[in-house]
Biotite code that builds the C-alpha atoms (Angstrom):
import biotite.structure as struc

atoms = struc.array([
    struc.Atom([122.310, 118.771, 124.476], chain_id="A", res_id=1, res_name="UNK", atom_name="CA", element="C"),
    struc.Atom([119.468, 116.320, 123.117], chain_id="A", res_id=2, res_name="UNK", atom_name="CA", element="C"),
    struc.Atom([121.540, 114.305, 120.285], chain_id="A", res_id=3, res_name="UNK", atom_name="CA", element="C"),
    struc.Atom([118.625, 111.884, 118.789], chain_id="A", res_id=4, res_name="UNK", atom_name="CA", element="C"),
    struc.Atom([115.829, 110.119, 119.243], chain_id="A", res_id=5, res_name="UNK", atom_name="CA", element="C"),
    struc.Atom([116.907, 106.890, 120.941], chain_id="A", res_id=6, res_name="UNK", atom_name="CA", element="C"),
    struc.Atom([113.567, 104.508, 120.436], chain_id="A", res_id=7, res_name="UNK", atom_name="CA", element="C"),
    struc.Atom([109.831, 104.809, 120.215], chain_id="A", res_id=8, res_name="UNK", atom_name="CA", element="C"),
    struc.Atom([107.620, 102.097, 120.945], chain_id="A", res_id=9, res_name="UNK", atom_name="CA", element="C"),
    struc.Atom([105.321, 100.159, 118.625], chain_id="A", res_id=10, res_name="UNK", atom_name="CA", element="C"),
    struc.Atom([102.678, 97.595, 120.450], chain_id="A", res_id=11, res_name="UNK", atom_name="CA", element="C"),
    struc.Atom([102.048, 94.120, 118.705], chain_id="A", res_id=12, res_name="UNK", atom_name="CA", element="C"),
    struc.Atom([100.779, 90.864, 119.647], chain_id="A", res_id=13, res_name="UNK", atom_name="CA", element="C"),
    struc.Atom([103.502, 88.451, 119.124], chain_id="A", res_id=14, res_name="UNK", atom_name="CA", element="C"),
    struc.Atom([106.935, 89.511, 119.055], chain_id="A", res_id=15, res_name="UNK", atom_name="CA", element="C"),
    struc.Atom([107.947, 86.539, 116.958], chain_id="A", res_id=16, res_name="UNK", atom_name="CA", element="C"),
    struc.Atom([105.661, 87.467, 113.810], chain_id="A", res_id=17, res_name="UNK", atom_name="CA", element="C"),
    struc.Atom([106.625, 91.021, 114.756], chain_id="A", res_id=18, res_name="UNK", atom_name="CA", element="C"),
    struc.Atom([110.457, 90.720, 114.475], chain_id="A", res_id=19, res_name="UNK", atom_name="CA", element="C"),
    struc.Atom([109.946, 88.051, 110.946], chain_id="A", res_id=20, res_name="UNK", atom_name="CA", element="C"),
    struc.Atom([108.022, 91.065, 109.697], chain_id="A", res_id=21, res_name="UNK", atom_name="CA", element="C"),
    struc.Atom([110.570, 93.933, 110.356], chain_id="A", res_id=22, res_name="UNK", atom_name="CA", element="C"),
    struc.Atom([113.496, 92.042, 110.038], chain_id="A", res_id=23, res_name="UNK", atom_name="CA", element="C"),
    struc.Atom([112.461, 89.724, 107.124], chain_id="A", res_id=24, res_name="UNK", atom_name="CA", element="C"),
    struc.Atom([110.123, 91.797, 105.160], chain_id="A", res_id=25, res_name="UNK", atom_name="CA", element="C"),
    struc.Atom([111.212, 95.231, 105.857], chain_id="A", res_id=26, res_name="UNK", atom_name="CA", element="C"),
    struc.Atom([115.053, 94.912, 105.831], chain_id="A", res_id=27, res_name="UNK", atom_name="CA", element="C"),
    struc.Atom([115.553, 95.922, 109.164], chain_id="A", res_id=28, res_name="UNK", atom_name="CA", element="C"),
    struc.Atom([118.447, 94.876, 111.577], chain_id="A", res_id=29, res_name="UNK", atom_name="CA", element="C"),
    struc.Atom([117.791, 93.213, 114.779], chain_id="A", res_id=30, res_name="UNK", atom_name="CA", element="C"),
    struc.Atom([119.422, 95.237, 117.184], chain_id="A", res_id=31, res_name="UNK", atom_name="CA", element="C"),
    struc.Atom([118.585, 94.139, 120.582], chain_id="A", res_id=32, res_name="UNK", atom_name="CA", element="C"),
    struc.Atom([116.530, 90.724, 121.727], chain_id="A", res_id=33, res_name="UNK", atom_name="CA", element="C"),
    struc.Atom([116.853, 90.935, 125.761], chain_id="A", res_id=34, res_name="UNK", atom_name="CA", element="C"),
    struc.Atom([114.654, 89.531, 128.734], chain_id="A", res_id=35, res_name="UNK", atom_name="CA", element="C"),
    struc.Atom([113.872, 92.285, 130.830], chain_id="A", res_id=36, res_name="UNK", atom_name="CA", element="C"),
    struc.Atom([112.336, 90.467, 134.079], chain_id="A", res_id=37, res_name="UNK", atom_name="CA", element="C"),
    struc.Atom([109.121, 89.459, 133.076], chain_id="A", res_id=38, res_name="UNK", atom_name="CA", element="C"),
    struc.Atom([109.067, 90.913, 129.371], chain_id="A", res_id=39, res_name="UNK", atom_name="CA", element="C"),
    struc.Atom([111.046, 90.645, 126.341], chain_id="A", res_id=40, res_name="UNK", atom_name="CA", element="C"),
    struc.Atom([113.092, 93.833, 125.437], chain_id="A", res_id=41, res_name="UNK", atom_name="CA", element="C"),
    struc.Atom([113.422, 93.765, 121.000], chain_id="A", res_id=42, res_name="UNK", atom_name="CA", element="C"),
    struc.Atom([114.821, 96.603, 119.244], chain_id="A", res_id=43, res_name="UNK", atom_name="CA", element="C"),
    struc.Atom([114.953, 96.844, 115.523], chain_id="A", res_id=44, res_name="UNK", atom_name="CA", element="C"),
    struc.Atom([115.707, 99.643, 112.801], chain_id="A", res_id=45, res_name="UNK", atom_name="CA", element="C"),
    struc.Atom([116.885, 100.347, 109.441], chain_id="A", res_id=46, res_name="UNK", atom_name="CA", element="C"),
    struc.Atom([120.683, 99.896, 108.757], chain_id="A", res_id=47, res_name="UNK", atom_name="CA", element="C"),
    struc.Atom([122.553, 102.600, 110.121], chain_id="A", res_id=48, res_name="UNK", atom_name="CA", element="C"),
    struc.Atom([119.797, 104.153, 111.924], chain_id="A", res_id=49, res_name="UNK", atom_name="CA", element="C"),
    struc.Atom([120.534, 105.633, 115.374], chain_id="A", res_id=50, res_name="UNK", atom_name="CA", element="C"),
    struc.Atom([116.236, 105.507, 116.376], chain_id="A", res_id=51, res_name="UNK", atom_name="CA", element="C"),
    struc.Atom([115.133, 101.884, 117.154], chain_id="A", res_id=52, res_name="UNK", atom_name="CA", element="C"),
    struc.Atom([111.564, 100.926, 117.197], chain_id="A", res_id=53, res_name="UNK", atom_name="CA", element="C"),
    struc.Atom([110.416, 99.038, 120.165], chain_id="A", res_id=54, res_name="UNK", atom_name="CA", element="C"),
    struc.Atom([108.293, 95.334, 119.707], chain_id="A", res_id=55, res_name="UNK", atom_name="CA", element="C"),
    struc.Atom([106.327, 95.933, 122.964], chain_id="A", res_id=56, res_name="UNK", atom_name="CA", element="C"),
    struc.Atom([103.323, 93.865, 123.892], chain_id="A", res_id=57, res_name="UNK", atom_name="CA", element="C"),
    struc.Atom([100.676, 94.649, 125.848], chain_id="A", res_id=58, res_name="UNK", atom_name="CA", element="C"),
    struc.Atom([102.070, 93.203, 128.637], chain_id="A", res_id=59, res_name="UNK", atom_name="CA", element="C"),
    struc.Atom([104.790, 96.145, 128.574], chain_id="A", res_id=60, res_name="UNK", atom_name="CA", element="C"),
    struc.Atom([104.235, 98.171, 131.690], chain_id="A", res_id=61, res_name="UNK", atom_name="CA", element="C"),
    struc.Atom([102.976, 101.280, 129.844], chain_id="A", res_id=62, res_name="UNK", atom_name="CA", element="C"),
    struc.Atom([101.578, 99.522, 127.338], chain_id="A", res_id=63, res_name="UNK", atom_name="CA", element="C"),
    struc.Atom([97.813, 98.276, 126.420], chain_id="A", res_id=64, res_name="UNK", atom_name="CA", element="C"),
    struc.Atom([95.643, 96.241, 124.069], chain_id="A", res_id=65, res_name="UNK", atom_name="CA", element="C"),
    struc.Atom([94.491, 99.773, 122.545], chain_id="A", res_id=66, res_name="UNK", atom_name="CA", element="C"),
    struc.Atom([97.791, 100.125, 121.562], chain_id="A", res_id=67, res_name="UNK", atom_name="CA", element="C"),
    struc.Atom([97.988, 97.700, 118.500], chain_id="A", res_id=68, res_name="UNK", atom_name="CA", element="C"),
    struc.Atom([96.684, 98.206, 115.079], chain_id="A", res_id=69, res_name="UNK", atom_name="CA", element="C"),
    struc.Atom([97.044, 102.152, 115.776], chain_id="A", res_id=70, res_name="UNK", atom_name="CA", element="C"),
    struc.Atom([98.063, 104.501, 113.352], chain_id="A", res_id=71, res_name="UNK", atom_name="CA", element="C"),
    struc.Atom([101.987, 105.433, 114.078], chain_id="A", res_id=72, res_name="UNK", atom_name="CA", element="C"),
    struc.Atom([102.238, 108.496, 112.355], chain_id="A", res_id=73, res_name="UNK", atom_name="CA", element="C"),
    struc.Atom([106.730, 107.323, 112.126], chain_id="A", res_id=74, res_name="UNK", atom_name="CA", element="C"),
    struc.Atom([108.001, 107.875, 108.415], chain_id="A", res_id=75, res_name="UNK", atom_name="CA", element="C"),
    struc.Atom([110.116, 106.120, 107.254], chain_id="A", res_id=76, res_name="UNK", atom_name="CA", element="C"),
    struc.Atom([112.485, 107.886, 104.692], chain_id="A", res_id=77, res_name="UNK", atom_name="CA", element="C"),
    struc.Atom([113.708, 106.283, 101.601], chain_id="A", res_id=78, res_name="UNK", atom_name="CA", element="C"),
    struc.Atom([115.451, 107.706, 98.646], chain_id="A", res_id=79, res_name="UNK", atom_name="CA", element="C"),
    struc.Atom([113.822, 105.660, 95.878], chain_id="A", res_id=80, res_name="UNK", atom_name="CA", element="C"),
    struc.Atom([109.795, 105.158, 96.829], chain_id="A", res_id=81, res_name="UNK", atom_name="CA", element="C"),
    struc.Atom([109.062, 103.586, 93.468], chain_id="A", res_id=82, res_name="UNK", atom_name="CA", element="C"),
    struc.Atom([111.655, 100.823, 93.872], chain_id="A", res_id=83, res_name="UNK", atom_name="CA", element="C"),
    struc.Atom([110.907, 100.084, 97.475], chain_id="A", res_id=84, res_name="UNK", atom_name="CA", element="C"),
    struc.Atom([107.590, 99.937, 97.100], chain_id="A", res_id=85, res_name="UNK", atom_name="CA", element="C"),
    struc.Atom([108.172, 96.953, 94.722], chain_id="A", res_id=86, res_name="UNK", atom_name="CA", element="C"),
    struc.Atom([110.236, 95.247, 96.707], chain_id="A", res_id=87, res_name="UNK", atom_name="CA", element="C"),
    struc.Atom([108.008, 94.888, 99.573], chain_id="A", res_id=88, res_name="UNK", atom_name="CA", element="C"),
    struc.Atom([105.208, 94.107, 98.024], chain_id="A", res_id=89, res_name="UNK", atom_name="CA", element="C"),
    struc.Atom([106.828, 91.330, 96.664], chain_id="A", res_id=90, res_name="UNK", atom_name="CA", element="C"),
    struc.Atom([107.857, 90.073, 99.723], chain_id="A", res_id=91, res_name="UNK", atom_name="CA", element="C"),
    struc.Atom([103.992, 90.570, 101.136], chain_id="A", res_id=92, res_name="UNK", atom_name="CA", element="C"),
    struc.Atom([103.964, 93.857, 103.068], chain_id="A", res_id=93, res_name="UNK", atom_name="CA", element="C"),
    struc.Atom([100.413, 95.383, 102.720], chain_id="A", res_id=94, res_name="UNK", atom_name="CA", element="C"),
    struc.Atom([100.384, 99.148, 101.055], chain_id="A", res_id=95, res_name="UNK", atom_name="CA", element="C"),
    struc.Atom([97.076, 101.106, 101.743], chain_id="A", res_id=96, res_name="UNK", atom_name="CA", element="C"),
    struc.Atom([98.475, 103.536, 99.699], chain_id="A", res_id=97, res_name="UNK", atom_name="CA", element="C"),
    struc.Atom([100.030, 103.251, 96.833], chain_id="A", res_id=98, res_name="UNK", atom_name="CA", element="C"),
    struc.Atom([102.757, 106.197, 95.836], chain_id="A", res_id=99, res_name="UNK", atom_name="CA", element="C"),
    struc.Atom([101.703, 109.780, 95.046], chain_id="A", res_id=100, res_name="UNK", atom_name="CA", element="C"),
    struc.Atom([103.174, 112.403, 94.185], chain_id="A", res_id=101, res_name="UNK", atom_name="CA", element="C"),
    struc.Atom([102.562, 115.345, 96.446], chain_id="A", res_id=102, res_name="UNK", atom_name="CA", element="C"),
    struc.Atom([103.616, 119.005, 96.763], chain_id="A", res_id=103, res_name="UNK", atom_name="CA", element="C"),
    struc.Atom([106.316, 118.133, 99.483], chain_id="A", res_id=104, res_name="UNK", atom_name="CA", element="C"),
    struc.Atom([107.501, 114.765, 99.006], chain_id="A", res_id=105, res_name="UNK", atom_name="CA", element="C"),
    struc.Atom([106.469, 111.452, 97.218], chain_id="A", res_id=106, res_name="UNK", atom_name="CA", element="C"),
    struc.Atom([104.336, 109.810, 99.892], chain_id="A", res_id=107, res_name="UNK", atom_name="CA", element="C"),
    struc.Atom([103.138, 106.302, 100.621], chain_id="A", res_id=108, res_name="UNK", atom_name="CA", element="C"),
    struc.Atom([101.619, 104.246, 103.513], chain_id="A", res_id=109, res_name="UNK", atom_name="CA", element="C"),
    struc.Atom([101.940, 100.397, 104.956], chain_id="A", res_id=110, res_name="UNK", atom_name="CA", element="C"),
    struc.Atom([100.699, 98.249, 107.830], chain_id="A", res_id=111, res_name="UNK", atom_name="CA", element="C"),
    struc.Atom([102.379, 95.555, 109.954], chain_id="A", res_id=112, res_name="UNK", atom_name="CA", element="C"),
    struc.Atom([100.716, 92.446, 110.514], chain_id="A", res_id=113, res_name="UNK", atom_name="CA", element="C"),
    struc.Atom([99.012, 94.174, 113.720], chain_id="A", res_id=114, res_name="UNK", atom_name="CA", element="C"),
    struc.Atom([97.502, 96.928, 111.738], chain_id="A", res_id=115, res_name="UNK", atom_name="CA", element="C"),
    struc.Atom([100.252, 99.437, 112.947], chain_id="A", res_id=116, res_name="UNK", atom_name="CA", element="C"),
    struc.Atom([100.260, 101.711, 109.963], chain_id="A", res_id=117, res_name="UNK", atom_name="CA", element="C"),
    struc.Atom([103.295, 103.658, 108.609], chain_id="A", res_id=118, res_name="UNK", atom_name="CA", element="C"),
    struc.Atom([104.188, 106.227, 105.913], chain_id="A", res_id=119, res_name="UNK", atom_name="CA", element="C"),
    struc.Atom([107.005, 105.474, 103.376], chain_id="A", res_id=120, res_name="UNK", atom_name="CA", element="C"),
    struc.Atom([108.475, 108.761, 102.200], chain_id="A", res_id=121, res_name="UNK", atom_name="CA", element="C"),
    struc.Atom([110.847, 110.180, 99.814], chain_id="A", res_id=122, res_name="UNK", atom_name="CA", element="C"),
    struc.Atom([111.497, 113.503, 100.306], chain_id="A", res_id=123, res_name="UNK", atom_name="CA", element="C"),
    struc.Atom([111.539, 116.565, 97.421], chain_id="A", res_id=124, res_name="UNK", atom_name="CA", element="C"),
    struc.Atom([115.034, 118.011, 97.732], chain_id="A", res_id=125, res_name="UNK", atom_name="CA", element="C"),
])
């Protein structure tokens, strides 16, 4: 029986700036920094998480150019929008949404420093 998702891949130019960004400005833990033969494996996620993202380049062997800067379409849950939304702006992260208030859930949206854009959600219960 499928358990989880175990990663899913996000493309970005340099790994470096990618891992400051996730790690630094997001909060997330470094989870795996490996050479893989000719690339560089890095795995990072929120604290606790089970699903890793993926800092592939466009050398990756699936991977392309026309992979960075895409929209994601991964949400990201939190349970306090308003507050975390603060937070990272303050430490730079670029909204291109602020929150709203919708029928289902509070809703938000961010982009790395490759353009990769993601929503920031906190969910109605």
């Amino acid at each position: 029986m499928i358990t989880h998702v175990g990663t899913v891949d996000v493309f970005v130019r340099d790994q470096d700036v990618a891992v400051d960004f996730y790690v630094g400005k997001l909060g997330f833990e470094l989870r795996r920094d490996d050479s893989m033969g000719p690339m560089r494996w890095i795995e990072v996620a929120p604290p606790g998480a089970k699903t890793t993202i993926v800092l592939a380049t466009a050398d990756f062997p699936v991977g392309s150019e026309e992979k960075i800067g895409i929209f994601t379409d991964i949400q990201l849950i939190t349970d306090d929008i308003k507050s975390d939304h603060e937070l990272l702006t303050s430490r730079g992260v670029h909204f291109t949404t602020e929150p709203e208030d919708q029928s289902w859930a509070w809703h938000s949206a961010f982009v790395d420093p490759d353009g990769n854009e993601f929503f920031l959600i906190q969910p109605k219960d």
